[in-house]
ROZALO-94489 format. One record per atom (N, C-alpha, C): residue in three letters; atom name; x, y, z. Coordinates in steps of 0.02 Angstrom, whole numbers. Layout:
<tinus>
+------+------+--------+--------+--------+
! type ! atom !   east !  north !     up !
+------+------+--------+--------+--------+
!  Ala !   CA !      X !      Y !      Z !
...
+------+------+--------+--------+--------+
</tinus>
This chain:
<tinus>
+------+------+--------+--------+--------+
! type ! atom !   east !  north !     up !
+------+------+--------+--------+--------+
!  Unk !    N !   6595 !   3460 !   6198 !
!  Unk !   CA !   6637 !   3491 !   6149 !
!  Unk !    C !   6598 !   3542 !   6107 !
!  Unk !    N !   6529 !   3533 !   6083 !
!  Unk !   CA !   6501 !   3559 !   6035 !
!  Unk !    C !   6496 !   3616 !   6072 !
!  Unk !    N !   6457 !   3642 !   6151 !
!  Unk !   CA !   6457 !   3676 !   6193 !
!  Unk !    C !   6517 !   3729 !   6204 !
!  Unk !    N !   6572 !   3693 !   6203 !
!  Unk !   CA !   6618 !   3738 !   6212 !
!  Unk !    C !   6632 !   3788 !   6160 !
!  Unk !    N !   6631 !   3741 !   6080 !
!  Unk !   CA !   6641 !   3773 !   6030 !
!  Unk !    C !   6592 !   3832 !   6001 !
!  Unk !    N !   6523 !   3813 !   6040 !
!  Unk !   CA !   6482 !   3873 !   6031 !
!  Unk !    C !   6490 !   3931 !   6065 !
!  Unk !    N !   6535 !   3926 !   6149 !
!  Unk !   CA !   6534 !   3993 !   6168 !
!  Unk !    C !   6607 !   4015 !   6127 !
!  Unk !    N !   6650 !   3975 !   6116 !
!  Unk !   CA !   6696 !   4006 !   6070 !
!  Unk !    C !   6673 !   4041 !   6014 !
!  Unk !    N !   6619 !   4018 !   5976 !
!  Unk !   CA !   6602 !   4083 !   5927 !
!  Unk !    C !   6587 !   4142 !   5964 !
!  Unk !    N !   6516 !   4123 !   5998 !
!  Unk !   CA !   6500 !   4191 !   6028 !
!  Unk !    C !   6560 !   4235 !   6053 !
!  Unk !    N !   6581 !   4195 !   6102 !
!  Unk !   CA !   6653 !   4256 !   6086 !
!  Unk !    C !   6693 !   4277 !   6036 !
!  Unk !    N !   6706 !   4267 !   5981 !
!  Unk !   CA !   6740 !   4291 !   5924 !
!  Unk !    C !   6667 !   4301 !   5878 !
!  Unk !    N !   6613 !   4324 !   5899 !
!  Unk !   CA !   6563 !   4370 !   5885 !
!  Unk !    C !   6553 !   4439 !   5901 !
!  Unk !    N !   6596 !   4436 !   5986 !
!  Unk !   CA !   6572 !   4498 !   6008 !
!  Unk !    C !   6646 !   4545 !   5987 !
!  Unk !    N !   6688 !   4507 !   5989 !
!  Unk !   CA !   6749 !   4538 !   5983 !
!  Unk !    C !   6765 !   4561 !   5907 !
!  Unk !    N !   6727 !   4514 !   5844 !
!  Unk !   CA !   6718 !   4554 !   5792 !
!  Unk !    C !   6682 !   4627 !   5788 !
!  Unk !    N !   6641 !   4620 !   5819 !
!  Unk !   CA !   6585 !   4676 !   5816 !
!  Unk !    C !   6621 !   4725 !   5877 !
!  Unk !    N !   6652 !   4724 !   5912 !
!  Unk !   CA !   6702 !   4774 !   5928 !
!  Unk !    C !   6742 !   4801 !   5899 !
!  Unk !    N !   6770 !   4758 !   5874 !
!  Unk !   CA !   6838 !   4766 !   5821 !
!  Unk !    C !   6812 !   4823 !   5783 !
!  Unk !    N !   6760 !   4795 !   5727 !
!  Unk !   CA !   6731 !   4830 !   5680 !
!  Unk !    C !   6708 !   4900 !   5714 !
!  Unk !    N !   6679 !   4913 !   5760 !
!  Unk !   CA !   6657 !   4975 !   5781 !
!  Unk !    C !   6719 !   5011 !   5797 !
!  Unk !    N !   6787 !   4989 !   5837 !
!  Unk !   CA !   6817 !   5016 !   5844 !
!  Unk !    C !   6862 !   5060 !   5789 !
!  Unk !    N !   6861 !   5046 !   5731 !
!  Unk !   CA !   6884 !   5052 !   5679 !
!  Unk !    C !   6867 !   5136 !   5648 !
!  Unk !    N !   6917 !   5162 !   5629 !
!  Unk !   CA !   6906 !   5232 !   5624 !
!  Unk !    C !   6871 !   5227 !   5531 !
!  Unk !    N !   6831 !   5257 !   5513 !
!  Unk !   CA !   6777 !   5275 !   5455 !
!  Unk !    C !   6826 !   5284 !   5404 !
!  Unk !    N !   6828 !   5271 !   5361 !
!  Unk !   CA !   6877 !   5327 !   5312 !
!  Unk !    C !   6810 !   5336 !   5258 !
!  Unk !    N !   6755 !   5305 !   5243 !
!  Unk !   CA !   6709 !   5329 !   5174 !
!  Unk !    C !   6716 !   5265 !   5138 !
!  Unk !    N !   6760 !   5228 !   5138 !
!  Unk !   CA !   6778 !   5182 !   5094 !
!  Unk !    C !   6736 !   5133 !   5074 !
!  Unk !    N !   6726 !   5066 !   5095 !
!  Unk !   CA !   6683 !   5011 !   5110 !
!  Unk !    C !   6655 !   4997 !   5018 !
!  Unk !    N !   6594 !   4988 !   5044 !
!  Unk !   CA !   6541 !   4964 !   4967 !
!  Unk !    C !   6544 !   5039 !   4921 !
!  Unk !    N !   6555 !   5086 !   4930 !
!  Unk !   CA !   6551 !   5151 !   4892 !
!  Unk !    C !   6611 !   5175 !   4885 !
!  Unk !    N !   6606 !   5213 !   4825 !
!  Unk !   CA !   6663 !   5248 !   4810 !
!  Unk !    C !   6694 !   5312 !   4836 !
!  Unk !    N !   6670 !   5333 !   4892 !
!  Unk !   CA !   6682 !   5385 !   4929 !
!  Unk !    C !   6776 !   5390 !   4977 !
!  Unk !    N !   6789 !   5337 !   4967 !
!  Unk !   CA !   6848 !   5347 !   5004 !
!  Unk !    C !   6921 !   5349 !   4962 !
!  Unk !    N !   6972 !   5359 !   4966 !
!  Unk !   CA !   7020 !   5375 !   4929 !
!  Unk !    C !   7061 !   5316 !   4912 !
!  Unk !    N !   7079 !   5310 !   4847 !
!  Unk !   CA !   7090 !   5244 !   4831 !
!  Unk !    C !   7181 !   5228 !   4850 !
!  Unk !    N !   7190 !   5278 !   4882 !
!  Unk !   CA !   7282 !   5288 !   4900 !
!  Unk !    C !   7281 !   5258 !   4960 !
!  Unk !    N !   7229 !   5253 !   4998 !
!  Unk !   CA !   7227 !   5230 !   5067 !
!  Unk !    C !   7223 !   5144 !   5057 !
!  Unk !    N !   7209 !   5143 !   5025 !
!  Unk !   CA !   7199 !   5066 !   5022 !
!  Unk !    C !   7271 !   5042 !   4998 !
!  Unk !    N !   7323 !   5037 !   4971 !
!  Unk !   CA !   7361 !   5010 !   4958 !
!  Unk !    C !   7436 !   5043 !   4981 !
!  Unk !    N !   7430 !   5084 !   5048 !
!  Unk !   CA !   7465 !   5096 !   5095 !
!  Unk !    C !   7508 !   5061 !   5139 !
!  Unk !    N !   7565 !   5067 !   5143 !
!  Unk !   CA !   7585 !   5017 !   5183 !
!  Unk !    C !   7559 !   5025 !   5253 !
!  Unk !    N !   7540 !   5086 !   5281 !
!  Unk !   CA !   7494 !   5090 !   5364 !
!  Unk !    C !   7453 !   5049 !   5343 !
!  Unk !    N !   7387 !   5073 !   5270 !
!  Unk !   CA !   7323 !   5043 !   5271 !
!  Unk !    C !   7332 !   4955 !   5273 !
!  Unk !    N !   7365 !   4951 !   5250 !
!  Unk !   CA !   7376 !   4856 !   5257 !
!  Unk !    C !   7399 !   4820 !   5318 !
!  Unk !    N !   7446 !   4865 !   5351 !
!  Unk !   CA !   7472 !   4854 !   5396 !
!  Unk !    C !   7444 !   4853 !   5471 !
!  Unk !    N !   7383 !   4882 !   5479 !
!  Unk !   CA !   7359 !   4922 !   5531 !
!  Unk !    C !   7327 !   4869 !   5565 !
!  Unk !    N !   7318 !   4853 !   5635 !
!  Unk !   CA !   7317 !   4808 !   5675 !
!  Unk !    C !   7246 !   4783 !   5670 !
!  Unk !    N !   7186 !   4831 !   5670 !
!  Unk !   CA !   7109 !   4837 !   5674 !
!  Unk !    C !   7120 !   4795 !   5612 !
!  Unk !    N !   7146 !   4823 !   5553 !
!  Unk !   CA !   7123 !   4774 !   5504 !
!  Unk !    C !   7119 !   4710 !   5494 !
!  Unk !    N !   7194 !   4706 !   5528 !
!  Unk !   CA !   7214 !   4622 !   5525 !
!  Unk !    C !   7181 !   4607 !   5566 !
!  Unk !    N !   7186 !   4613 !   5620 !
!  Unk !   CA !   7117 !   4578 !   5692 !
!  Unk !    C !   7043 !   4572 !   5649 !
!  Unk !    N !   7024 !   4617 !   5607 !
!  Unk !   CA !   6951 !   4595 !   5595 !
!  Unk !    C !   6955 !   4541 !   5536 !
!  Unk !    N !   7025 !   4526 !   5482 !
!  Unk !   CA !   7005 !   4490 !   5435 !
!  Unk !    C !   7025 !   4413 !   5470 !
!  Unk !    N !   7070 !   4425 !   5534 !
!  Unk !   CA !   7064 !   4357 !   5550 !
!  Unk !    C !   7002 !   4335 !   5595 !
!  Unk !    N !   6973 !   4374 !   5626 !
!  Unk !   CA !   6913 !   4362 !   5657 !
!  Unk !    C !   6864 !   4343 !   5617 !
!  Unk !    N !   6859 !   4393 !   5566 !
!  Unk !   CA !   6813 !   4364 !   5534 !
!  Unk !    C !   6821 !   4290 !   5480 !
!  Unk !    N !   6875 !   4287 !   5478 !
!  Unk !   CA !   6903 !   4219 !   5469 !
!  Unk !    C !   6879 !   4138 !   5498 !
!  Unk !    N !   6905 !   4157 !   5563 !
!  Unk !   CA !   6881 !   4099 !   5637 !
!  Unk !    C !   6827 !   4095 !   5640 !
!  Unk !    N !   6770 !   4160 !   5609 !
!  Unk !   CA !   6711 !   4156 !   5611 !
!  Unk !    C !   6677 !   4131 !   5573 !
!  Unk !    N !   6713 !   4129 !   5502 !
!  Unk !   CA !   6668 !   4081 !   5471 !
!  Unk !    C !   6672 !   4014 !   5470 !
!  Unk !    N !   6763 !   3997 !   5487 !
!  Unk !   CA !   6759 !   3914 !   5496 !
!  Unk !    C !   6740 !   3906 !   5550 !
!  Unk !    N !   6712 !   3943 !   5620 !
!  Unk !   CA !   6697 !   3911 !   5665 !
!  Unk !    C !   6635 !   3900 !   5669 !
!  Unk !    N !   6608 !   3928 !   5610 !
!  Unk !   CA !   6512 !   3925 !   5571 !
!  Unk !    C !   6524 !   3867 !   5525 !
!  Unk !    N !   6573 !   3846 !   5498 !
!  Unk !   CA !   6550 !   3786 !   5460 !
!  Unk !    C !   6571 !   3734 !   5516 !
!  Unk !    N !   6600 !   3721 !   5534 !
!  Unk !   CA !   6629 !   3679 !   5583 !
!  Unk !    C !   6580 !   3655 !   5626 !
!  Unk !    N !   6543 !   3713 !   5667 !
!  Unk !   CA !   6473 !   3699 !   5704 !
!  Unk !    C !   6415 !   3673 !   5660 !
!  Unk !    N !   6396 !   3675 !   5602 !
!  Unk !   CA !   6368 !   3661 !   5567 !
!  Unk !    C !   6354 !   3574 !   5552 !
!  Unk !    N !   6426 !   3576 !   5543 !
!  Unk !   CA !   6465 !   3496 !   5517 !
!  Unk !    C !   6437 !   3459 !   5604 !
!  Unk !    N !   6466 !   3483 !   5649 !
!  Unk !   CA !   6456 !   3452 !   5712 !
!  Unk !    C !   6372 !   3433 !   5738 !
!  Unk !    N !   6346 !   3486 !   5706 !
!  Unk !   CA !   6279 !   3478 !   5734 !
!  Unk !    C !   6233 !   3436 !   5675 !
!  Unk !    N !   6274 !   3430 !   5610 !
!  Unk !   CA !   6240 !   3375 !   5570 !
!  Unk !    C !   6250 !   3307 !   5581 !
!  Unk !    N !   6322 !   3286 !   5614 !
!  Unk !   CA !   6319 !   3230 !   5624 !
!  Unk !    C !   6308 !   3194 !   5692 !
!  Unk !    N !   6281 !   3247 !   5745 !
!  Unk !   CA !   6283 !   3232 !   5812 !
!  Unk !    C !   6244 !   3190 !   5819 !
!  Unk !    N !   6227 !   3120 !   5852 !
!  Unk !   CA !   6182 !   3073 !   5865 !
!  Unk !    C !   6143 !   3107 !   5938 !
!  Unk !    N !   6088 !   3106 !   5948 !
!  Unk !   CA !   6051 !   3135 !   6013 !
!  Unk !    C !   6012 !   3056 !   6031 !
!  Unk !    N !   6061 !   3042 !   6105 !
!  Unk !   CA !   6031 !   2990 !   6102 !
!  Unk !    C !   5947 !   2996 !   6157 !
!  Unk !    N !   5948 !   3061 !   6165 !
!  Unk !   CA !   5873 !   3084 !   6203 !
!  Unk !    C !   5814 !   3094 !   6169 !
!  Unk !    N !   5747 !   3065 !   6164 !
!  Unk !   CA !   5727 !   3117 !   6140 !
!  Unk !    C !   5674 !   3130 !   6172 !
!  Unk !    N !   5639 !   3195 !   6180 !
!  Unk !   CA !   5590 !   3255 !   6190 !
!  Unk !    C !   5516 !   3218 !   6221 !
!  Unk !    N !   5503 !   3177 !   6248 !
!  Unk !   CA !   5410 !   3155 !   6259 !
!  Unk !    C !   5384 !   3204 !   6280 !
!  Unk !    N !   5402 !   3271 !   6291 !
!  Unk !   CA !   5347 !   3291 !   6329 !
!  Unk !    C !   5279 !   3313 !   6291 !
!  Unk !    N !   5285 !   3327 !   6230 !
!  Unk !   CA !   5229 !   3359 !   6194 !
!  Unk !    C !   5199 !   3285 !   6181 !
!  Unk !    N !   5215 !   3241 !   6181 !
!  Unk !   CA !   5173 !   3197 !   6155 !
!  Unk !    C !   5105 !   3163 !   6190 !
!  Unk !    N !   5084 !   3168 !   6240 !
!  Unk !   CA !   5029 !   3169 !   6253 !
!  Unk !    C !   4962 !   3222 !   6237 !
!  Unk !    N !   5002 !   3274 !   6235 !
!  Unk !   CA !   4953 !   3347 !   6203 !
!  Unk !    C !   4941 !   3323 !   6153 !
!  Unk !    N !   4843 !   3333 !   6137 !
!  Unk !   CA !   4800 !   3330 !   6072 !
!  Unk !    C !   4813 !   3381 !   6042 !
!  Unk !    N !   4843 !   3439 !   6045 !
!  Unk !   CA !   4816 !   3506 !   6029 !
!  Unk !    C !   4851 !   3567 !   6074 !
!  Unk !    N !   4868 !   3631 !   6034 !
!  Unk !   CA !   4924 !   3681 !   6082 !
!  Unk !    C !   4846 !   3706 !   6122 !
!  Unk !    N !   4799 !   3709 !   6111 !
!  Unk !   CA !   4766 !   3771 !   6144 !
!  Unk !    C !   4703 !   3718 !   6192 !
!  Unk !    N !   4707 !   3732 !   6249 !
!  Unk !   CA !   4664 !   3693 !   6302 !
!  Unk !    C !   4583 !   3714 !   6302 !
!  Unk !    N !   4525 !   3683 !   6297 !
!  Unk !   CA !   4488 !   3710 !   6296 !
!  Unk !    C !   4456 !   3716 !   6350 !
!  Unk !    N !   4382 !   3744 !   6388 !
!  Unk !   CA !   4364 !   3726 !   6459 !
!  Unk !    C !   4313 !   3684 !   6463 !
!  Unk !    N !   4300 !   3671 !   6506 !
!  Unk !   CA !   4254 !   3614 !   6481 !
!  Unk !    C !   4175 !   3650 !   6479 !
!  Unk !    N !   4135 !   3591 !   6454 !
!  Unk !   CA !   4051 !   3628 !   6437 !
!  Unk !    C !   4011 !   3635 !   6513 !
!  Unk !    N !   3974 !   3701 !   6506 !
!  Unk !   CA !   3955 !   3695 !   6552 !
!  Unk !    C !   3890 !   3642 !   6575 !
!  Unk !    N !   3871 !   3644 !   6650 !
!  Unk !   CA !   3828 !   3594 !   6633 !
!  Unk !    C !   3765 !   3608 !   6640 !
!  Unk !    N !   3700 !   3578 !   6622 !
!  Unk !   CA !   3645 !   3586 !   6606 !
!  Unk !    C !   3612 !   3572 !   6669 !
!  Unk !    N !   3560 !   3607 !   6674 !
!  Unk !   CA !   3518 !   3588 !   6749 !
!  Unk !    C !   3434 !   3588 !   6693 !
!  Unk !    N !   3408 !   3536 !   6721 !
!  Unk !   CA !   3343 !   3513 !   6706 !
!  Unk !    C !   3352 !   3493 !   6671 !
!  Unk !    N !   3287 !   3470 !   6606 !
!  Unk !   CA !   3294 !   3442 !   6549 !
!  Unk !    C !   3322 !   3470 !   6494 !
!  Unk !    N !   3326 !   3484 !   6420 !
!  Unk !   CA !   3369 !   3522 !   6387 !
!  Unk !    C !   3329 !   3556 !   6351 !
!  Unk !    N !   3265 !   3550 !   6353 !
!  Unk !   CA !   3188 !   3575 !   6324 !
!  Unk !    C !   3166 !   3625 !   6347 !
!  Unk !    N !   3197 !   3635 !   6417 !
!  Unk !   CA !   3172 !   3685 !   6475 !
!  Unk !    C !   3219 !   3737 !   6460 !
!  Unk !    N !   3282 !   3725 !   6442 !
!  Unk !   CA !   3341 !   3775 !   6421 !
!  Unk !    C !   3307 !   3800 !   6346 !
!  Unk !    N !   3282 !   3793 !   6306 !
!  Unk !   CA !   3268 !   3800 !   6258 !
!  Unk !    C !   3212 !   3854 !   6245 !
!  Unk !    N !   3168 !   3811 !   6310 !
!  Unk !   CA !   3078 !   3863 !   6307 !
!  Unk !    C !   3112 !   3913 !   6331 !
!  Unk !    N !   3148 !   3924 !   6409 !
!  Unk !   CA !   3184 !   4006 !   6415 !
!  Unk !    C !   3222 !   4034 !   6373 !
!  Unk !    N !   3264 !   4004 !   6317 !
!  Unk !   CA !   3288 !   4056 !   6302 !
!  Unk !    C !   3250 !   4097 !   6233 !
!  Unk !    N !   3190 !   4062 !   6225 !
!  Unk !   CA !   3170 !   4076 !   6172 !
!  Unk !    C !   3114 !   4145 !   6170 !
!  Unk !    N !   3106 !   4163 !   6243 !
!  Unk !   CA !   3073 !   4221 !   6245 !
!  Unk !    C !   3132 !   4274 !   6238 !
!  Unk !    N !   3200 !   4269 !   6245 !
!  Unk !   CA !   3239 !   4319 !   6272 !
!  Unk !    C !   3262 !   4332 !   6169 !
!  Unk !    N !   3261 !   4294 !   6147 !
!  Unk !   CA !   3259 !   4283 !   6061 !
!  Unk !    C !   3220 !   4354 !   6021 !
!  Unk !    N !   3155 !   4328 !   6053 !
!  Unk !   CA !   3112 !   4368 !   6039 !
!  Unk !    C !   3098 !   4434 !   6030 !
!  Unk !    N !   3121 !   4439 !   6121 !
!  Unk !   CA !   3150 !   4515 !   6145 !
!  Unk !    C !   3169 !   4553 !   6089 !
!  Unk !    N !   3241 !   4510 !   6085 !
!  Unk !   CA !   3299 !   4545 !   6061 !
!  Unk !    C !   3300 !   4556 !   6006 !
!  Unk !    N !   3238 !   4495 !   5940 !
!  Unk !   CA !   3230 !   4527 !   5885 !
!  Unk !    C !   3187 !   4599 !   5862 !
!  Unk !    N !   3156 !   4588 !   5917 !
!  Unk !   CA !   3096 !   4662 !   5923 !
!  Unk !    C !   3129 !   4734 !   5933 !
!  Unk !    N !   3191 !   4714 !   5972 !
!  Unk !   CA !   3231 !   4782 !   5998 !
!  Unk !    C !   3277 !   4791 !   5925 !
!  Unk !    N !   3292 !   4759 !   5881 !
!  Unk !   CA !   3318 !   4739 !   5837 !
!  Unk !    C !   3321 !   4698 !   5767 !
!  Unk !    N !   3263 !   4734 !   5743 !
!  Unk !   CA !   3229 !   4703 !   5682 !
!  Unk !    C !   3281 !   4680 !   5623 !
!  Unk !    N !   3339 !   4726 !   5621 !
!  Unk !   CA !   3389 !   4711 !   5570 !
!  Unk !    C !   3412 !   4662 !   5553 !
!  Unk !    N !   3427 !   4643 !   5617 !
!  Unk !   CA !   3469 !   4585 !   5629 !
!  Unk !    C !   3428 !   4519 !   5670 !
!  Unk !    N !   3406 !   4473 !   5625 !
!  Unk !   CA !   3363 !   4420 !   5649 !
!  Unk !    C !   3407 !   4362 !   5714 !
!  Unk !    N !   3383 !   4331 !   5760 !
!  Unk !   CA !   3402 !   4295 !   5770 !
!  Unk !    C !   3389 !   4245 !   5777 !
!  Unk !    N !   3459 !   4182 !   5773 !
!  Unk !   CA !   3425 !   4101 !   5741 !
!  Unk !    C !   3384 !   4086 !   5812 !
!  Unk !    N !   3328 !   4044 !   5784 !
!  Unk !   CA !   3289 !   3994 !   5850 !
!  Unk !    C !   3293 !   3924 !   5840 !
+------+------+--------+--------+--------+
</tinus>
C-alpha cells in the first residue's frame, strides 16, 4: 500500500510541475508586477490550469502528510545485518612482511637517511 501511494505522489508531482509550466506568465505571483483586475476575473478564477494546479497541489500535500503518518507508524519486521560485521567503512591492506631480522631493516635504511639528509640539509630526517 505504502508503495503504491508513493508512486501516486510521484505522479501528481510530475503533473503539478507540468501544470505549472504549462501555465501562461501574466507578472503576477510574489510581486507586484501583474494587474490586479486579472485576479478577480471571472476567466482568471475560472480557468482550468488554475483549478488543476490548486487541486494538485492540494493531493500533494495530503498525500505528503499521509505518507508521512504511514511511514511513522509502519512496523519493519526486517532488519538490515549486513553492516554489522564491518569494524570500520574504509579497508585497510595488510602490513607488509619483513624478511630477516628487524635490525637488518633498520641498519639499511639508515644509510639511505643519511643520503637524503646531506642532499637536504633543511629538512632533517627522523632515525
Amino acid at each position: 500500500m505504502f508503495t503504491f501511494l508513493l508512486v501516486v505522489q510521484a505522479i501528481i508531482a510530475a503533473l503539478l510541475v507540468t501544470v505549472i509550466l504549462m501555465q501562461k506568465s501574466e507578472g503576477g505571483g510574489l510581486t507586484s508586477g501583474g494587474s490586479p483586475s486579472g485576479l478577480m476575473s471571472a476567466r482568471g478564477a475560472a480557468d482550468f490550469l488554475t483549478r488543476s494546479t490548486a487541486v494538485l497541489a492540494t493531493l500533494f500535500v495530503a498525500m505528503s502528510i499521509l505518507l508521512a503518518v504511514l511511514a511513522a507508524t509502519r512496523e519493519s519486521t526486517t532488519i538490515d545485518t549486513s553492516l554489522a560485521g564491518q569494524s570500520g567503512a574504509v579497508t585497510s591492506a595488510p602490513a607488509p612482511q619483513q624478511t630477516g631480522a628487524p635490525t637488518d631493516n633498520a641498519a639499511a635504511a639508515t644509510p639511505a637517511n643519511a643520503a637524503a639528509t646531506d642532499s637536504n640539509s633543511s629538512v632533517p630526517l627522523a632515525q
